[in-house]
Residue, then its C-alpha position, 0 to 999 in steps of 0.5 A: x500500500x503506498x500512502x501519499x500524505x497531501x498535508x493537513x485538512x479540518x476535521x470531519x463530521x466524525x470530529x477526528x481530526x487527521x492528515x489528508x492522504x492517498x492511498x494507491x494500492x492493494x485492495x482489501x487490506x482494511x482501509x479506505x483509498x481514494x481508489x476504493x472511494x473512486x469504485x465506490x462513487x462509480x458503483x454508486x452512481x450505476x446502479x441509481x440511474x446516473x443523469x446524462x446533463x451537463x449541468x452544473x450547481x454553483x452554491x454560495x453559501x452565506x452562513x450565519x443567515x442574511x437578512x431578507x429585508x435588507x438584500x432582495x425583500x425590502x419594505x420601505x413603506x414598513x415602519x422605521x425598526x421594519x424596513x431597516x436602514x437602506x433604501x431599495x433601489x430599482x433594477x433592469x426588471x420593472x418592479x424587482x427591487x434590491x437594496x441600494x448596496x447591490x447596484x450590481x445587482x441591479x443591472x443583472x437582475x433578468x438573469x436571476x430569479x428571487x424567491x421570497x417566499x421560502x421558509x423552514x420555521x426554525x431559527x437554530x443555525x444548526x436545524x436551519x442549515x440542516x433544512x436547506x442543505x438536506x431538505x430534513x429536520x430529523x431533530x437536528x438542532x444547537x442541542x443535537x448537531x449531528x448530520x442525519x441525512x445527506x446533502x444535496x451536494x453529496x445526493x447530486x454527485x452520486x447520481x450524476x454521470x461521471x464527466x472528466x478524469x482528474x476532476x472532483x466531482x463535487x467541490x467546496x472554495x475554500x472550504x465546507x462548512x456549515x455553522x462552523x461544523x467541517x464538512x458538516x451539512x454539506x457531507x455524504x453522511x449515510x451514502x459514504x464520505x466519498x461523496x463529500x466535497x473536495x475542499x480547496x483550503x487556503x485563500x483564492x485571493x493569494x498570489x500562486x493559490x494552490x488547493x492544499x488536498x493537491x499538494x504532495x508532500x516535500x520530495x515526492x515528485x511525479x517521477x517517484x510516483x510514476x515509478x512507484x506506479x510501475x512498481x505497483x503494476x508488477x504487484x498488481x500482476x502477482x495479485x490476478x494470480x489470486x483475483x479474477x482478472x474483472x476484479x483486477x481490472x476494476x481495481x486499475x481503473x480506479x488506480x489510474x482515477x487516483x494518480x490521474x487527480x494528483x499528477x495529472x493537469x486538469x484539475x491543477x490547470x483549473x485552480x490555477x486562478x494565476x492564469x486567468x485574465x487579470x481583467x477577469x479577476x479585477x472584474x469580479x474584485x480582488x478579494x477571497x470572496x470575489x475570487x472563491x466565487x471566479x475559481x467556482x466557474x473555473x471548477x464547473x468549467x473543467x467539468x466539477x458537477x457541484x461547488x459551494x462557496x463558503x461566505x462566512x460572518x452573517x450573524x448580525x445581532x448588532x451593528x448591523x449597519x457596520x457589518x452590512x456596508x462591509x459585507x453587501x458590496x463584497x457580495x453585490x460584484x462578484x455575483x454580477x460578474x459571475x453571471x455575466x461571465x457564465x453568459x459571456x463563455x456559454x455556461x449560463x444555461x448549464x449553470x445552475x446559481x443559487x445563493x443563501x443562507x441557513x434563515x434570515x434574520x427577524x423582521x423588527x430590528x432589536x435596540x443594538x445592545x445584546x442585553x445590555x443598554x440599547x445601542x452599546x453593541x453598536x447599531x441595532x441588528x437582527x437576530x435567526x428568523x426561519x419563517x420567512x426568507x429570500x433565496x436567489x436562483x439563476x442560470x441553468x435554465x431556470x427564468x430570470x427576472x421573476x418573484x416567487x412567491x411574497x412575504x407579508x407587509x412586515x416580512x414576517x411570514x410568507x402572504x402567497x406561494x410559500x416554498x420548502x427547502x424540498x421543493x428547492x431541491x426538487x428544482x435543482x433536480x430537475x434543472x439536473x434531470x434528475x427523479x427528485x422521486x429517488x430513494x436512499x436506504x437508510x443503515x437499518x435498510x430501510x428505504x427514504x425518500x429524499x424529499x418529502x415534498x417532491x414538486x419543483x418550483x413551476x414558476x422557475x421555468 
């Protein structure tokens, strides 16, 4: 068994924390390889009935919950502690308003659709993030944190149609990680952690960015792993004496699976954010966000199937003010850029955009002073709200410019067309060609429905 130490990654949803590898070899010796991983993602997907398209998801992912009344469900003619401290402004779609910190925003909105209507009622991070990432409640809550059901990421990857040699599958930029849990709701859970998301690491912001999982460790170079691979190969042969030659056969495809993600080139090639056009990247802005969300279209460019980008710090309980004139236009020119970009290179219409977070936040406004005196905190905020909020989609055939659904005249809950974290799943199913009708066993063996609630979003398309 070789064993190719790649550095160091964050600890997995079991909590134990260890050292990233590959192992490259001889099944059967009681580990998991990234070849087993490879055959067992393949196998998989097989016998689930793979999706033929090409589409591809890109999820931005504002964890800590965005507030829907200050981005894209603004009430301006709601009282002072409703309608907040920014003023909507008016976008290429006749009556599709966006706050004023999204001017970006305002010149793309055909190409997204919003939905204000979406809701899950609850206001725990940890239930919330649950809800949207794997369309279940299932008890997860602050009291109990553990997974209990597959993400939609991981769901989409097992049955997609493998694309492209060297290329995960199903990505996180910089990392996955839902209310600080890594890889958290965003994990394979009961299918396998084979179909967790390879996670880049580091800064896509920094000169020579490299994904830290593609790193091999100092003095191993591709021609001592190429010759390591020929030893392998005289093994191998020893080993058909005892297996039968399908079996072995197997074990190499996945073999070469493996060596071709390390050493070959494309997958290195398309993290290789230093090669894109300084234009490009000057458009999007030059900072990690804005750059986590070029290197998402560069992933699903090269043939990556699911990508989230992590945006972390939106639990804005106070000193909202502060944190929004930061955070809104870091968020408002990447997402513009990001859409043109995908209809300027012909991959809007097989690009799938959604962006969220695990709730937004409540309506009314709190005084700013966290239990102390109003306004020591800062400004006011707002704190969870899970009865209402705004979740933006584009791209992927989905119809831009439209408004899904309402909220009531204080955006507290939702007035027409309430939508569930099933029924956006059901969407991007279908955006995907996927059955949302599709079951999982469970480790009793019992058999689940991915989606309670299966019907997609007509009004999308």
């Amino acid at each position: 068994m070789m064993r190719i130490e790649l550095g160091r990654s964050g600890p997995y949803c079991d909590r134990v924390s260890r050292r990233s590898f590959l192992q490259v070899g001889m099944a059967g010796m009681g580990t998991l390889g990234l070849p087993q991983i490879l055959k067992a993602k393949d196998d998989s997907a097989s016998r689930s009935g793979k999706s033929k398209k090409e589409t591809s998801v890109i999820l931005i992912w504002l964890d800590g919950g965005p507030s829907h009344l200050d981005t894209y469900d603004m009430k301006p003619d709601a009282p002072e502690l409703y309608r907040g401290i920014w003023k909507p402004i008016s976008t290429n779609v006749p009556g599709f308003g966006v706050t004023e910190l999204f001017p970006e925003h305002a010149k793309v909105a055909d190409k997204f659709s919003v939905i204000r209507s979406m809701h899950h009622d609850t206001g725990d991070h940890f239930a919330g993030a649950h809800r949207i990432l794997t369309a279940k409640a299932m008890g997860v809550s602050g009291a109990d944190t553990t997974q209990k059901f597959p993400s939609l990421g991981s769901i989409v990857t097992r049955q997609m149609a493998a694309r492209r040699p060297g290329i995960p599958p199903y990505a996180s930029v910089p990392v996955a990680s839902s209310v600080g849990l890594v890889p958290g709701y965003f994990a394979g859970h009961m299918i396998g952690m084979q179909f967790d998301p390879f996670q880049t690491g580091g800064d896509p912001n920094a000169k020579g960015f490299a994904p830290d999982g593609l790193a091999m460790s100092p003095g191993l170079s591709i021609d001592r792993l190429e010759n390591r691979k020929s030893l392998m190969g005289h093994v191998d042969s020893a080993r058909r004496q005892f297996e039968s030659w399908s079996k072995a056969e197997q074990v190499d495809k996945f073999t070469e699976q493996a060596f071709e993600l390390v050493t070959g080139q494309a997958a290195r090639d398309a993290f290789k954010l230093d090669n894109e056009d300084p234009r490009i990247r000057d458009k999007y802005g030059r900072h990690t966000w804005a750059q986590s969300m070029l290197l998402a279209r560069r992933l699903v460019e090269a043939g990556v199937a699911f990508v989230t980008v992590h945006l972390g710090g939106w639990d804005h309980h106070w000193d909202l003010k502060a944190g929004y004139d930061n955070y809104l236009p870091k968020v408002d020119k990447p997402v513009a850029a990001l859409f043109e970009d995908l209809e300027q290179r012909g991959l809007l219409d097989t690009t799938l955009v959604i962006l969220c977070g695990e709730f937004s936040r409540t309506p009314k406004m709190n005084d700013g002073g966290n239990g102390g005196p109003p306004g020591s905190k800062g400004t006011p905020g707002r704190d969870h709200w899970g009865n209402v909020m705004s979740v933006l989609i584009g791209g992927g055939g989905v119809q831009g410019g439209r408004l899904i659904g309402a909220s009531d005249r204080l955006g507290m809950f939702p007035q027409s067309r309430p939508v569930t974290p099933s029924n956006l799943h059901a969407t991007v199913y279908q955006v995907l060609g996927i059955d949302p009708n599709i079951e999982l066993t469970d480790p009793e063996g019992r058999p689940m429905t991915v989606l309670d609630d299966p019907t997609p979003i007509a009004e999308l398309f």
